[in-house]
TORKOL-4160 file (C-alpha; in steps of 0.2 Angstrom, whole numbers, padded with zeros to 4 digits, m for minus):
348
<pt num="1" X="0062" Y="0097" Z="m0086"/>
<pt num="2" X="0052" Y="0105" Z="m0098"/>
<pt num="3" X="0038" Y="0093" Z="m0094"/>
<pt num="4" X="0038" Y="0096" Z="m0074"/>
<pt num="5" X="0024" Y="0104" Z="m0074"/>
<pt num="6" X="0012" Y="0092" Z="m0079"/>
<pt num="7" X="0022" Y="0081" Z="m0069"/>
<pt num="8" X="0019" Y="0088" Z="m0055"/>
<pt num="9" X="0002" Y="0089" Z="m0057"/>
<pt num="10" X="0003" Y="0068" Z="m0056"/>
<pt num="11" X="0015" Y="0070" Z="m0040"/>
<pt num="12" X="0001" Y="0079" Z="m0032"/>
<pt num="13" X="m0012" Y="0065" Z="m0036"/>
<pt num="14" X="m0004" Y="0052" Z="m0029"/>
<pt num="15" X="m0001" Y="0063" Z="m0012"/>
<pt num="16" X="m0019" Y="0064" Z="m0009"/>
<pt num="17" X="m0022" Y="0045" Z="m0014"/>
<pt num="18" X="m0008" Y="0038" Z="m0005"/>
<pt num="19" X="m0018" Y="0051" Z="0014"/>
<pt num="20" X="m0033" Y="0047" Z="0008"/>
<pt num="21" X="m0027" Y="0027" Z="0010"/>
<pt num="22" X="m0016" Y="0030" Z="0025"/>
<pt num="23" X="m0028" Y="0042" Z="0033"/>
<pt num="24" X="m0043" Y="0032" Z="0037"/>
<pt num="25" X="m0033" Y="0020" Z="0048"/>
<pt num="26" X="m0025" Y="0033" Z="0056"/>
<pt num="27" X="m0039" Y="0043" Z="0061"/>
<pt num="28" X="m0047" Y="0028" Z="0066"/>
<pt num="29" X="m0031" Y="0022" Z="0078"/>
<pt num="30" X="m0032" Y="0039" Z="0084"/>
<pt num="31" X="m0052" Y="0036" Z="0088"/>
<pt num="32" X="m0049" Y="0021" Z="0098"/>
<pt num="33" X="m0033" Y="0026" Z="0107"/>
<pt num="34" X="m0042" Y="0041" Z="0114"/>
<pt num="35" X="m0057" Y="0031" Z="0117"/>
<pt num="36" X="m0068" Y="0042" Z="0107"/>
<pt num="37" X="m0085" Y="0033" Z="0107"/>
<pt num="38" X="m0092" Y="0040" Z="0092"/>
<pt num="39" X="m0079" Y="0029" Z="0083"/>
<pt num="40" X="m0091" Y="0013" Z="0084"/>
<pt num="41" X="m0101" Y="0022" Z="0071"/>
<pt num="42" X="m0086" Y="0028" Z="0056"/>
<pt num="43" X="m0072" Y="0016" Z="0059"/>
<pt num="44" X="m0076" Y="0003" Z="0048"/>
<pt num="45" X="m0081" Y="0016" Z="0035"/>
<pt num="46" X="m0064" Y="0025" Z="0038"/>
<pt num="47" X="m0053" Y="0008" Z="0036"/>
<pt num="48" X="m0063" Y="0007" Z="0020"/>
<pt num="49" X="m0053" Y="0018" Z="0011"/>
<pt num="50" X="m0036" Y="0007" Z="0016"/>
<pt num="51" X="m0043" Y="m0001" Z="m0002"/>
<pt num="52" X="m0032" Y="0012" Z="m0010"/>
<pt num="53" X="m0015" Y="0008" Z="m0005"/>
<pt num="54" X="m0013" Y="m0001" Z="m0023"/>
<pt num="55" X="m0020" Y="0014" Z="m0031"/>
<pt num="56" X="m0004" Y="0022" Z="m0021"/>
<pt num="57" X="0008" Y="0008" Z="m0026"/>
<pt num="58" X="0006" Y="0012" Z="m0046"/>
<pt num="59" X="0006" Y="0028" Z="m0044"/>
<pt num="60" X="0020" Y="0028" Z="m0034"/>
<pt num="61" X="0028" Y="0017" Z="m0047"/>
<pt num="62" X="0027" Y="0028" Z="m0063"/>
<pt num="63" X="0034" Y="0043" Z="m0052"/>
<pt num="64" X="0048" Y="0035" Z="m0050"/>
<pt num="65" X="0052" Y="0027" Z="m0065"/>
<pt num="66" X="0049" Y="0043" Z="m0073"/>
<pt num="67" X="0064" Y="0049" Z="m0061"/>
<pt num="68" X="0070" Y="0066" Z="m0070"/>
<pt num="69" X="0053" Y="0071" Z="m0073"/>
<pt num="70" X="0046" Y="0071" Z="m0056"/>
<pt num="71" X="0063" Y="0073" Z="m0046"/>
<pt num="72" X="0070" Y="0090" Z="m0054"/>
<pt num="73" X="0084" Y="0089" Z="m0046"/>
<pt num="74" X="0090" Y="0073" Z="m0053"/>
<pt num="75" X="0093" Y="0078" Z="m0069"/>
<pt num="76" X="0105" Y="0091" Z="m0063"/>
<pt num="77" X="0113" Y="0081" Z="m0052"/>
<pt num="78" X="0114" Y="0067" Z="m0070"/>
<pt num="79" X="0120" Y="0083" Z="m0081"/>
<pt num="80" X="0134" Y="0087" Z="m0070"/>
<pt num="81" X="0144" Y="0069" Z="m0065"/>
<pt num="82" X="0130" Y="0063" Z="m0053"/>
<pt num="83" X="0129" Y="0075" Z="m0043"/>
<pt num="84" X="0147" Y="0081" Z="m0039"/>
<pt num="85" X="0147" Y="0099" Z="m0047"/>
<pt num="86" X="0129" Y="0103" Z="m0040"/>
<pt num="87" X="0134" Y="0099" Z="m0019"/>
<pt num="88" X="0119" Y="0085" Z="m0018"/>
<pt num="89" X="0120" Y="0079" Z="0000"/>
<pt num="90" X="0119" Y="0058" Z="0004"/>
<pt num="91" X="0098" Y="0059" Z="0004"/>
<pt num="92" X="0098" Y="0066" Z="m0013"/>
<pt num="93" X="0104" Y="0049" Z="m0018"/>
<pt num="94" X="0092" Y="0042" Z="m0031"/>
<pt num="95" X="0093" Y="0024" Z="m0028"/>
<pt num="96" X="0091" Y="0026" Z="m0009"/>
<pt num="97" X="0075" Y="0037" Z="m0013"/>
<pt num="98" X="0068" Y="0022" Z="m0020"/>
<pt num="99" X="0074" Y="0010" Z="m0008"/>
<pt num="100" X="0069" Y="0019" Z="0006"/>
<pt num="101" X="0050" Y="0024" Z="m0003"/>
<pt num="102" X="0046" Y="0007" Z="m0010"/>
<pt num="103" X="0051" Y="m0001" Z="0010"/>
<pt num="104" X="0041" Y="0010" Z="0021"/>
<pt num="105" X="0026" Y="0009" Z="0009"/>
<pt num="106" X="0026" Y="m0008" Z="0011"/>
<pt num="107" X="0030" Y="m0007" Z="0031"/>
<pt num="108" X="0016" Y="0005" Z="0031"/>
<pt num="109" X="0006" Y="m0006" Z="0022"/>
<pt num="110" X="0007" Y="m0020" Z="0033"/>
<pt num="111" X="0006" Y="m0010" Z="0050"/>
<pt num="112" X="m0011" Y="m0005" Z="0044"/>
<pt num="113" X="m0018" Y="m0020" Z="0035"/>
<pt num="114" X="m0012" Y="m0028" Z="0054"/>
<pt num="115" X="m0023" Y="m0015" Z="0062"/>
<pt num="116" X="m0039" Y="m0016" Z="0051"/>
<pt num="117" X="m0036" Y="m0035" Z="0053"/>
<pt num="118" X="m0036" Y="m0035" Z="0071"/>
<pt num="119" X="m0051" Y="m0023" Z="0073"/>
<pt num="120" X="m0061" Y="m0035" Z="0065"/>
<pt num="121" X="m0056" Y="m0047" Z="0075"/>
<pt num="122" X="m0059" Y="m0038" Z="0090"/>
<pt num="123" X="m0077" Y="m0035" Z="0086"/>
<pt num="124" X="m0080" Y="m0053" Z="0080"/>
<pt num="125" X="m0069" Y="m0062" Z="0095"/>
<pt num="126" X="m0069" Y="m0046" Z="0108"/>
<pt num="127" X="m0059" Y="m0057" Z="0120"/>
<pt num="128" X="m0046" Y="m0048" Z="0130"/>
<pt num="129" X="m0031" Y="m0058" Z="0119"/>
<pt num="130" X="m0037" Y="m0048" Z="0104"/>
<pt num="131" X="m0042" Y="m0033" Z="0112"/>
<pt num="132" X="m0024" Y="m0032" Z="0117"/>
<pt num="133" X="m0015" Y="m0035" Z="0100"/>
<pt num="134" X="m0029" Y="m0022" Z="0094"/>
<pt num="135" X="m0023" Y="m0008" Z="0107"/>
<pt num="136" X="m0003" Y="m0014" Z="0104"/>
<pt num="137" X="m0008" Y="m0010" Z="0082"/>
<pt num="138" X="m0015" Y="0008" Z="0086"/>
<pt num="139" X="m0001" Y="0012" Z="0096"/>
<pt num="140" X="0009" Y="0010" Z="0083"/>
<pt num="141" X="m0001" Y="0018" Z="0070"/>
<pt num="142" X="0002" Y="0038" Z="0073"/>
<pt num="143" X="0025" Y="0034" Z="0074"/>
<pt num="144" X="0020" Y="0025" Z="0059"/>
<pt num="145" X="0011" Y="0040" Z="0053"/>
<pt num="146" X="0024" Y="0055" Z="0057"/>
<pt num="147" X="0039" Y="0044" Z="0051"/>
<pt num="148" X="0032" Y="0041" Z="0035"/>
<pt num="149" X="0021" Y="0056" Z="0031"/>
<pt num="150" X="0039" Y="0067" Z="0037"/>
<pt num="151" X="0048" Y="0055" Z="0022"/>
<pt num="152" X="0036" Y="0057" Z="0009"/>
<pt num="153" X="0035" Y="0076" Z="0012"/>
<pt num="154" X="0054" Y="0079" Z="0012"/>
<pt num="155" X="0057" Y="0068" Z="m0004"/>
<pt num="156" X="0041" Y="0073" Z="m0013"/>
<pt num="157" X="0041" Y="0092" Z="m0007"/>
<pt num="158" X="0054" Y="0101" Z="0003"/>
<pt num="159" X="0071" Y="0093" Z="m0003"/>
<pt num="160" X="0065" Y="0097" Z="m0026"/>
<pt num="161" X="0074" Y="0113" Z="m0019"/>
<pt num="162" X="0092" Y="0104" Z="m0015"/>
<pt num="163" X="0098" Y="0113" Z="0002"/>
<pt num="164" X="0081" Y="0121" Z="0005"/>
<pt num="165" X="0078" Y="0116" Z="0023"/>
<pt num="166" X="0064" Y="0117" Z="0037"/>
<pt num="167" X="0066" Y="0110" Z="0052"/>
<pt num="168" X="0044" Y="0112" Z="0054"/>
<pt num="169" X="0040" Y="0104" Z="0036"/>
<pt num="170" X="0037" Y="0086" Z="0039"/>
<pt num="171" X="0023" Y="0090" Z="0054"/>
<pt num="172" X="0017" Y="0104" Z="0041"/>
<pt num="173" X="0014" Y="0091" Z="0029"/>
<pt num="174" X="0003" Y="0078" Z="0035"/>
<pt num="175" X="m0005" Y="0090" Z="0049"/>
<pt num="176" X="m0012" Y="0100" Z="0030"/>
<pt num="177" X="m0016" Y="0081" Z="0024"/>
<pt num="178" X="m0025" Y="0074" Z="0039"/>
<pt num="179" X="m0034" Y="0091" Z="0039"/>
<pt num="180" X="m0038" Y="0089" Z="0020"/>
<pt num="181" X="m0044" Y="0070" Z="0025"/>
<pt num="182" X="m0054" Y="0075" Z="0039"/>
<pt num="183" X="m0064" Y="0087" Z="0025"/>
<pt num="184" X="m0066" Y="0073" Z="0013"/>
<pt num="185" X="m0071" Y="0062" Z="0028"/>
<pt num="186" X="m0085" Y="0075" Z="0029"/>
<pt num="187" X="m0090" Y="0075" Z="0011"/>
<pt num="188" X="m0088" Y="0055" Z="0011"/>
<pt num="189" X="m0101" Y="0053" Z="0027"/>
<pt num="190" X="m0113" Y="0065" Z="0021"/>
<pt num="191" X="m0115" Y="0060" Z="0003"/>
<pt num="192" X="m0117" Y="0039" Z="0007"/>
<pt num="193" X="m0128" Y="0044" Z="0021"/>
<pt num="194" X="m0138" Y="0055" Z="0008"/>
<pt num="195" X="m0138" Y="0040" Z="m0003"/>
<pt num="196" X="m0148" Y="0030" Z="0009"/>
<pt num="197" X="m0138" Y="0015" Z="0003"/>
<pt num="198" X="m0127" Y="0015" Z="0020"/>
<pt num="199" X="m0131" Y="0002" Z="0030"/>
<pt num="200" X="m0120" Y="0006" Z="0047"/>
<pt num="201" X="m0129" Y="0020" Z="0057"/>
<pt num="202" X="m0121" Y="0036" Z="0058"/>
<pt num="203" X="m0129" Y="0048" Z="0068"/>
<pt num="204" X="m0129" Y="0068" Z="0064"/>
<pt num="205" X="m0120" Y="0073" Z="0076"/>
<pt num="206" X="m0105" Y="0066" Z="0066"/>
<pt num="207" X="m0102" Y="0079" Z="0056"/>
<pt num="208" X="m0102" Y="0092" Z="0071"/>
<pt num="209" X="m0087" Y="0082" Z="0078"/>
<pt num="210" X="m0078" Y="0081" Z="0062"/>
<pt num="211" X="m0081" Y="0100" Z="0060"/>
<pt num="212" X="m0075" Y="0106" Z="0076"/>
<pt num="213" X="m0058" Y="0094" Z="0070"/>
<pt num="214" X="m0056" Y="0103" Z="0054"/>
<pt num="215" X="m0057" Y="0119" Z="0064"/>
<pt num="216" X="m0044" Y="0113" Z="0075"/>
<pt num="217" X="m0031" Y="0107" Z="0062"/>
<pt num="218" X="m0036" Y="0125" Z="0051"/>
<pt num="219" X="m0027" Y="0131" Z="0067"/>
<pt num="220" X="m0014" Y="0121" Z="0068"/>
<pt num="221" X="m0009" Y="0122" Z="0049"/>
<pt num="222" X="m0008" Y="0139" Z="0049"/>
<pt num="223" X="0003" Y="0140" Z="0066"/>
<pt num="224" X="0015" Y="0128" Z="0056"/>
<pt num="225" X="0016" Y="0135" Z="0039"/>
<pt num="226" X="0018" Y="0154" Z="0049"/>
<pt num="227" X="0032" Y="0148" Z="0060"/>
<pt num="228" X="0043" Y="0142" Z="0044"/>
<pt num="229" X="0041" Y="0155" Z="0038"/>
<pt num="230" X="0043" Y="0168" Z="0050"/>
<pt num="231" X="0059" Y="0159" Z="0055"/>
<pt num="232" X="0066" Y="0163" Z="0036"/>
<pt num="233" X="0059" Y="0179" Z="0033"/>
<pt num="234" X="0063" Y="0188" Z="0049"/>
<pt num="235" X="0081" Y="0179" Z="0048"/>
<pt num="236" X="0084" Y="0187" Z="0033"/>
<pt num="237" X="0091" Y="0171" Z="0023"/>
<pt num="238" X="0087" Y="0174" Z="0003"/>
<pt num="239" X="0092" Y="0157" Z="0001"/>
<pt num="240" X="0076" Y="0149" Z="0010"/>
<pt num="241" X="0064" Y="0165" Z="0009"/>
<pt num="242" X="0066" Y="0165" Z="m0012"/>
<pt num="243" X="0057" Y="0148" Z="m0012"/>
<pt num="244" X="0041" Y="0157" Z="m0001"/>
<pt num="245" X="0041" Y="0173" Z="m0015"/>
<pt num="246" X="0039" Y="0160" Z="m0030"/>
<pt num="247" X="0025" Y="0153" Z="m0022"/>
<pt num="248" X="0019" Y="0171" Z="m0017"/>
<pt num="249" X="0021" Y="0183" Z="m0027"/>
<pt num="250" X="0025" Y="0176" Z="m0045"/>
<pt num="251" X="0014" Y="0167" Z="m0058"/>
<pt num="252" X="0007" Y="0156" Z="m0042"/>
<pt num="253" X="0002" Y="0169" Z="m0032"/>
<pt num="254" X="m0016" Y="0168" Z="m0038"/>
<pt num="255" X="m0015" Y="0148" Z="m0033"/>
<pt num="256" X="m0007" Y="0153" Z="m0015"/>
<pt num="257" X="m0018" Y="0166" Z="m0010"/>
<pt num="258" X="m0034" Y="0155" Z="m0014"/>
<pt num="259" X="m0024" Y="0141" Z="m0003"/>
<pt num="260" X="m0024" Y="0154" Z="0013"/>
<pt num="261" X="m0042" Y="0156" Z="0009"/>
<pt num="262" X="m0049" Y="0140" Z="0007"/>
<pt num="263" X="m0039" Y="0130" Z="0019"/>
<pt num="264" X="m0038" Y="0144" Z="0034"/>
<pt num="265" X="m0048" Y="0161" Z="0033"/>
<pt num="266" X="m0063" Y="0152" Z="0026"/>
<pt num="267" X="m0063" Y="0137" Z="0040"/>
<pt num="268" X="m0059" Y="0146" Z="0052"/>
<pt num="269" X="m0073" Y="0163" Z="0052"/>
<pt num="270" X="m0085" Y="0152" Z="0046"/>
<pt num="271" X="m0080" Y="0135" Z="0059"/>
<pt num="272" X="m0079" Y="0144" Z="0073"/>
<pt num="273" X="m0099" Y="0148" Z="0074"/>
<pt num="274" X="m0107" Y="0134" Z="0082"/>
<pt num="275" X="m0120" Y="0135" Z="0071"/>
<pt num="276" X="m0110" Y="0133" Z="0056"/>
<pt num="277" X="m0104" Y="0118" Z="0065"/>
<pt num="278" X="m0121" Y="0109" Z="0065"/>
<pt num="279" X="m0126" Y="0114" Z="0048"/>
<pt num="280" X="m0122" Y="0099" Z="0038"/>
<pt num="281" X="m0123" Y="0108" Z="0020"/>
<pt num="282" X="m0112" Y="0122" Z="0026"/>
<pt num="283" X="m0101" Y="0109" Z="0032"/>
<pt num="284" X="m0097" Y="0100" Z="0016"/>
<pt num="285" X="m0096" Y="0116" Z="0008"/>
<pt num="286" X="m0081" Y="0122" Z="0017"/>
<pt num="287" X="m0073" Y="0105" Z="0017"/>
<pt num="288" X="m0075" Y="0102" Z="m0001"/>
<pt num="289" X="m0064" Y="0122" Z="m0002"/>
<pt num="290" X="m0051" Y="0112" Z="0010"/>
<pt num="291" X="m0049" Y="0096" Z="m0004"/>
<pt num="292" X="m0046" Y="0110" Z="m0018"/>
<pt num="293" X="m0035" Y="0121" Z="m0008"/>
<pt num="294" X="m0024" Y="0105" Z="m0001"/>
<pt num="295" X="m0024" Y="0098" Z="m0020"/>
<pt num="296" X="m0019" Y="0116" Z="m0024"/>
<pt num="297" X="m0005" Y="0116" Z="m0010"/>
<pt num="298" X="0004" Y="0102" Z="m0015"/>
<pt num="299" X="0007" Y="0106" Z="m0034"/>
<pt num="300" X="0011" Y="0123" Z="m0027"/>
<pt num="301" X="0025" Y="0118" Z="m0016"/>
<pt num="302" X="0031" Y="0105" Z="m0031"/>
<pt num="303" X="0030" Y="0113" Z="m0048"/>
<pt num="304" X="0038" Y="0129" Z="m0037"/>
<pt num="305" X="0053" Y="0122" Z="m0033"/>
<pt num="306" X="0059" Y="0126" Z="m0052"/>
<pt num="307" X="0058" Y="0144" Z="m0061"/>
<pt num="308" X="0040" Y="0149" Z="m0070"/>
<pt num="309" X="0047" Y="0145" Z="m0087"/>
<pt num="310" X="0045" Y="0125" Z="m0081"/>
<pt num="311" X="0029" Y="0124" Z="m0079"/>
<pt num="312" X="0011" Y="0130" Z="m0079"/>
<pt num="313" X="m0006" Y="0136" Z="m0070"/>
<pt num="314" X="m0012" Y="0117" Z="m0064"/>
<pt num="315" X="m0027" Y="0110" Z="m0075"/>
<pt num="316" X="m0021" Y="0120" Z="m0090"/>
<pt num="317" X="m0015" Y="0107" Z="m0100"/>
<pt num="318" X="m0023" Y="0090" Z="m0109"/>
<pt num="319" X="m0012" Y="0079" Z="m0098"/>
<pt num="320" X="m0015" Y="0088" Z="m0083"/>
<pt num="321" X="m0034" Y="0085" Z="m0086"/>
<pt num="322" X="m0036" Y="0066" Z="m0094"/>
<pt num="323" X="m0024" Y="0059" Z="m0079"/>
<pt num="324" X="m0031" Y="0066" Z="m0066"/>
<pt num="325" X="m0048" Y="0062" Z="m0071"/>
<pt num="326" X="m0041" Y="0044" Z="m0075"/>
<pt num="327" X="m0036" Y="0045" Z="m0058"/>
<pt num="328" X="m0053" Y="0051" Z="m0049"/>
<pt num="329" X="m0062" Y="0037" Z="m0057"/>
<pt num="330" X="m0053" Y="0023" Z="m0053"/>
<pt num="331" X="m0052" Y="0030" Z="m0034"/>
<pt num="332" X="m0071" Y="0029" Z="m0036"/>
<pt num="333" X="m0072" Y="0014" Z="m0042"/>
<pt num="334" X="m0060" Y="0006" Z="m0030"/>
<pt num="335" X="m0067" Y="0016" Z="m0013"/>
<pt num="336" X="m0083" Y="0009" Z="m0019"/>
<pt num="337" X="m0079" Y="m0009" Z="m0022"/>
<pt num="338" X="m0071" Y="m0009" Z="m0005"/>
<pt num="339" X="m0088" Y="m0002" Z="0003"/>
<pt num="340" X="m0095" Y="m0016" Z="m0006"/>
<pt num="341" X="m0082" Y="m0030" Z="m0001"/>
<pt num="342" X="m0085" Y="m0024" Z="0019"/>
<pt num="343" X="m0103" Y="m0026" Z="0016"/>
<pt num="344" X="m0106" Y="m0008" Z="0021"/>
<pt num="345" X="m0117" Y="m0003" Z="0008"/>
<pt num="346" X="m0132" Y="m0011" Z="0003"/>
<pt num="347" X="m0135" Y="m0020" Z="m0015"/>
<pt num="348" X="m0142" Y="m0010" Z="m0028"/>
């Protein structure tokens, strides 16, 4: 275990690829099923980032080959007979993690490849056949969303603390990674557009209705983290509240207080002035403190599951570092062959 910390910095990576891949479709089923009409100008560029499921796929790989060191709990539960003396419970059962991670990837997967498939067709053949299998795809797309995003925070986040429970942490988990996704969304559109290499139109405007979105999840967010953990703290249970004080008040506290700021006090004084909203540079800026912050979240909640002895401030290490740099550039790489391959940028 000694290891978990950088491990956990890996485990966070491949959080915010796999929503980064899973995002885009899901935003733009979300666009269409509310018949949002700015979506005629970002959904294509969205679905673009789908090009990152295989990214997520090897990633996803490694973490669970490397099993003790990115599930904490499995090497108690392997040091005392499998389990028995520690009291895991039935989803703490390593080969049905796997089972269960490596299937709905691949449903999930599928679902949205279905749905990028059939929005192309529905601009290329807009006959009411297609239209229809288009509509019956995004329907599907948000169940697809909640049941997977609630099993990849509950076996990547809330269950590395066996028996620590929260009845709210699935929502609270992909509502913070469709908020971080909506920021990079914003930082995505304003830099191609600023590269003058785009070759869809997307009018400036844009950015104001992403903006008034990231206020609106800010919101959200906070409401869901603050009712966990009201519930625990105001019903006195040291059991669930200890977790909340190692993320608070030991050696992450620095990391967690600069989470509340970037991802909620930040967005939300500075979002709710309108003409923040319409000031594209502003814009960027607070997104880019709602990437760092949601990065920031997700190896707070991982590498604090275990006591400070097992691991370390996040970007403190070589490991920490080389792989997630490794990891950065072949997300560029791959976001940019895909722009390429959809023919939304133009040829250098």
């Amino acid at each position: 275990m000694e290891g978990f910390g950088s491990w956990s910095v890996l485990t966070a990576d491949y959080l915010i690829v796999l929503y980064l891949a899973i995002n885009g479709v899901t935003l733009a089923a979300i666009l269409h099923l509310v018949n949002a009409k700015w979506r005629e100008h970002v959904r294509f560029l969205s679905v673009s980032l789908a090009g990152l499921f295989p990214v997520a796929f090897v990633l996803l790989c490694i973490l669970l080959f490397n099993g003790e060191n990115t599930f904490q709990w499995l090497a108690a539960a392997n040091s005392h007979g499998g389990g028995h003396d520690v009291h895991l419970n039935g989803w703490h059962n390593y080969t049905f993690l796997v089972v269960r991670e490596f299937t709905m990837f691949f449903v999930v997967y599928g679902l949205y490849g279905l749905f990028i498939k059939y929005q192309h067709e529905s601009v290329v053949s807009p006959s009411y056949h297609n239209q229809r299998k288009f509509r019956n795809i995004a329907l599907l797309i948000p169940f697809a969303y909640v049941l997977f995003g609630t099993m990849v925070a509950w076996d990547f986040e809330m269950t590395m603390v066996p028996n620590w429970h929260s009845a709210s942490y699935g929502p609270y988990h992909w509502v913070s990674h469709f908020h971080f996704f909506l920021a990079f969304f914003a930082i995505f559109v304003f830099i191609l557009k600023k590269s003058g290499k785009l070759r869809v139109e997307v009018p400036d405007r844009i950015m104001n209705y992403l903006a008034q979105m990231m206020l609106a999840f800010t919101i959200l967010w906070t409401y869901l983290f603050f009712t966990q953990y009201l519930i625990m703290w105001y019903g006195r249970l040291p059991e669930e509240i200890v977790r909340f004080r190692n993320m608070m008040e030991f050696d992450l506290a620095p990391i967690w207080w600069t989470i509340v700021a970037l991802k909620f006090v930040i967005p939300l004084v500075c979002l709710v002035l309108t003409p923040t909203r319409h000031n594209q540079p502003a814009i960027v800026i607070i997104a880019c403190g709602i990437v760092v912050g949601t990065w920031l979240e997700r190896y707070t909640w991982i590498s604090g599951s275990v006591d400070p002895e097992f691991y370390h401030l996040p970007m403190t290490a070589g490991f920490d570092i080389g792989v997630t740099a490794v990891i950065a550039g072949v997300v560029f790489y791959t976001i940019r062959r895909s722009l390429h391959q959809k023919g939304l940028l133009k040829s250098s």
